[in-house]
N, C-alpha and C positions, 0 to 999 in steps of 0.2 A: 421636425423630421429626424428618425432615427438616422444612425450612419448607415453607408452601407457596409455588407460583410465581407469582408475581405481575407477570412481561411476559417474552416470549420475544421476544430481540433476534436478527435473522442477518442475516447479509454474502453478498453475490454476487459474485463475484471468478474467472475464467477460470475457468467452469465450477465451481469451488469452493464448497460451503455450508459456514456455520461458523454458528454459532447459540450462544446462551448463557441460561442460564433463571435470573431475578434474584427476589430476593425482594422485599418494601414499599420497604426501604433501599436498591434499588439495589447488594444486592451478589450476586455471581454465586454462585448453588450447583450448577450445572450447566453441562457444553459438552459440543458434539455437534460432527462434522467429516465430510463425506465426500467425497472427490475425486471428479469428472467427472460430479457426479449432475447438470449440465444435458445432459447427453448423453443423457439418457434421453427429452427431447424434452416436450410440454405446456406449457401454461399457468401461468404463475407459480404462483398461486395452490394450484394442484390439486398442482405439483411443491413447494414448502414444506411445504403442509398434510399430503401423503404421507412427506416426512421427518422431519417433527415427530412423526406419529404413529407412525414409525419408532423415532422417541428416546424418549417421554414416555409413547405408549398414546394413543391415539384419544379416551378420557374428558378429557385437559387443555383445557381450554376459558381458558386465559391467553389478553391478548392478544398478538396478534404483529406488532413492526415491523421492515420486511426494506430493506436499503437497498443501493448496490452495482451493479454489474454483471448487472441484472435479466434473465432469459429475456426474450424477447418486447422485450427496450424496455419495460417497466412503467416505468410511473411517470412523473414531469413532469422539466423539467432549466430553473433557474431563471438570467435570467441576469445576469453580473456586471457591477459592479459590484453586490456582493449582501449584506446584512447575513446573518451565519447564524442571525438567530432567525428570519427570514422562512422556517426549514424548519419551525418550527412549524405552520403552516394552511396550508401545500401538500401535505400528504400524500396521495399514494392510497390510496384505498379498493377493494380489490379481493375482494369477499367477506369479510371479515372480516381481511383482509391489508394490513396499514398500510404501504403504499413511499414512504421518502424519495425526494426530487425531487433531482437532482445540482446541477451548475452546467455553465453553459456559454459560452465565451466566442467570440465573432464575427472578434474581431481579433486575432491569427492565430485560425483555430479551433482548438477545444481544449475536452475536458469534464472533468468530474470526478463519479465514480459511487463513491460510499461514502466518501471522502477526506473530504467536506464532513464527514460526520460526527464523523471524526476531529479537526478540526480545532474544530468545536462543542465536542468532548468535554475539550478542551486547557483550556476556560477565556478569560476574558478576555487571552488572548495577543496582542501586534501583533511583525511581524516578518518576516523570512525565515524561511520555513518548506519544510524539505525532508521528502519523502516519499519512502523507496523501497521499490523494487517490481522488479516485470516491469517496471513501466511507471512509473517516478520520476516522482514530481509536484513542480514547486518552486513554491510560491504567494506572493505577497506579502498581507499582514493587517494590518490595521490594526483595533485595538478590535474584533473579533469582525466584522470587516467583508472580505471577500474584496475583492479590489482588480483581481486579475489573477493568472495563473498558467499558465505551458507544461508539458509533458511530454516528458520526454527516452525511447527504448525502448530504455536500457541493458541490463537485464536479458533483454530479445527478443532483441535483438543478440548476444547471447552466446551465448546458448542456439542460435539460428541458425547462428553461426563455427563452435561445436562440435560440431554436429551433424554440418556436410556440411564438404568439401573441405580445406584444407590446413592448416587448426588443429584437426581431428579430436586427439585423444590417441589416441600408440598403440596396438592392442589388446595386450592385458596389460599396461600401465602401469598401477599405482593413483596417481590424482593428490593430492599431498600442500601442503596450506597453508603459505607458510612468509611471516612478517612480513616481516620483511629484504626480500623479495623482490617481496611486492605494493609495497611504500612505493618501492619502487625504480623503478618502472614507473608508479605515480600521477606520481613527481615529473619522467619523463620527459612525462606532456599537461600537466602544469600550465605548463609555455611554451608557449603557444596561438601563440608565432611560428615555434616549433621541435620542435612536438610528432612522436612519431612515430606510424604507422597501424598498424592490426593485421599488416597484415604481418610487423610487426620482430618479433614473436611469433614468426612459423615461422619469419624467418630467425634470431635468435638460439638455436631448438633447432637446426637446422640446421646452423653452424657451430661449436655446442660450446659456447656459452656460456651454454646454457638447459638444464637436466635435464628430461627429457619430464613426471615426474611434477611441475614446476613451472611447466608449459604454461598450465594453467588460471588460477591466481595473478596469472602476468603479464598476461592478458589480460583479468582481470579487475580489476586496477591499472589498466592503461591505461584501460579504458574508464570506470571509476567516475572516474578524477582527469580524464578531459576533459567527463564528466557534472558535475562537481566544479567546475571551471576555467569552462567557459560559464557561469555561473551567478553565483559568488561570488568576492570577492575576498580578497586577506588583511587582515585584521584585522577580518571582518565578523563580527556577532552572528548565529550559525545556530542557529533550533530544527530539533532531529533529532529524527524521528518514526519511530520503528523498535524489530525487535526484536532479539534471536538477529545470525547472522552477519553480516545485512544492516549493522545497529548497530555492530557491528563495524567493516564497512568501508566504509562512509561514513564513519563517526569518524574512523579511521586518514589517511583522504585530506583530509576536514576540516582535521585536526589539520598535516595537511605541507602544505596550502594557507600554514597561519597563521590560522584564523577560528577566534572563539570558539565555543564551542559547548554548547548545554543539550538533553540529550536528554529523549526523553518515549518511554512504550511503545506504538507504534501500537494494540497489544491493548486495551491498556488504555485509550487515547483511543478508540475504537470502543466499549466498553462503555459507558463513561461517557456518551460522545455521544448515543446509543442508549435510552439509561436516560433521561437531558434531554430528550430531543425525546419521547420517549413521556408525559412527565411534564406536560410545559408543555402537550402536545395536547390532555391529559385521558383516552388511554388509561388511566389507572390509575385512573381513575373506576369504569370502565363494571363 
């Protein structure tokens, strides 16, 4: 007999739901995922509550805390200089819908929607703390204390280049990963006096020194090592909060920076986070 569920945690993220169903200890015996389900349109609330009962049946009466890239703008956005236990009693309440509050910073502007969580979920960590994403987060933390933090749209940027005009991939090319080749292309922006632009992408397919099916790669070197290079220098202490590919290559560029590096599982810091802030609110009370 499974356990029962005792807090349903989900993420709002570029139309993305991702949800996880925890038992008393905090450990996950359940995930749910469905791509573009904010495209369906409605009210937070009514859009969770209809996916939930999608995943679990209509009878689950768990609580639920949703944090993230909320429909509507739900929720509050706290700002920093910000301790993260202050997400503790900022919740909203939206029907029986618990939404973390983000962060948000004034100088430059800059928010952060579901990250905060992640970063709760890390523990008493202080540091350089990189996130990536569609939308890379780099924060500085001090003792569970948010400090400051920009956001880079490496990942948008990519997906953009490759979509339209002259870094398209050929039709019929399958694009193929090769190491060698990303590290090659990081260490060409990590000279921020001599980096090259996406350009040298098409011109180097172009004259032969690029294989089509290694388009993507370099383009995605170049843009992560000058996401990389703006940010950090060498010899710096970087927590990496990732998973899968991402973790991958962040790491890789990390590592040809020269910065030390300790990773963590963004999945896994959102549970956790998620599981803490439901715990310390008194969700698991009720």
């Amino acid at each position: 007999m499974s356990a029962p569920v005792s807090l349903i945690g989900a993420s709002w993220r570029a139309g993305r739901f991702e949800a996880w169903s925890f038992d008393d200890e905090g450990e996950v015996i359940g995930t749910f995922a469905r791509d573009g389900a904010a495209d369906q349109g409605g009210v937070l609330q009514d859009m969770t509550r209809a996916l939930i009962t999608e995943w679990l049946g209509s009878s689950e009466k768990a609580p639920v805390i949703v944090c993230g890239e909320t429909p509507g703008g739900a929720g509050k956005l706290l700002q920093v200089p910000a301790l993260l236990s202050d997400l503790y009693d900022a919740l909203t309440d939206l029907d029986g819908i618990h939404v973390v509050p983000g962060l948000r910073q004034l100088s430059p502007p800059d928010i952060l929607q579901g990250q905060e969580v992640q970063l709760l979920g890390l523990g008493q960590l202080s540091g350089a703390i990189c996130l990536p994403g569609r939308h890379t987060k780099h924060v500085a933390l001090e003792q569970a204390r948010v400090l400051d933090f920009s956001t880079e749209m490496t990942g948008e940027i990519q997906e953009l280049l490759l979509s339209q005009g002259s870094l398209r991939v050929p039709a019929g090319i399958e694009p193929r990963f090769d190491a060698g080749i990303f590290r090659d292309w990081v260490e060409r922006s990590l000279d921020t006096d001599d980096a090259a632009s996406p350009f040298a992408v098409s011109a180097a397919r172009l004259i032969g020194v690029l294989r089509p099916e290694h388009q993507i790669t370099a383009l995605s070197g170049l843009l992560i090592g000058a996401d990389v290079a703006a940010h950090y220098d060498p010899g710096d202490d970087v927590i990496l909060v990732a998973d899968g590919e991402l973790a991958k290559a962040y790491g890789m560029a990390l590592d040809a920076l020269g910065a030390s590096v300790e990773e963590y599982s963004a999945e896994g810091a959102m549970q956790d986070g998620l599981f803490d802030i439901a715990e310390e609110a008194g969700l698991l009370d009720t």
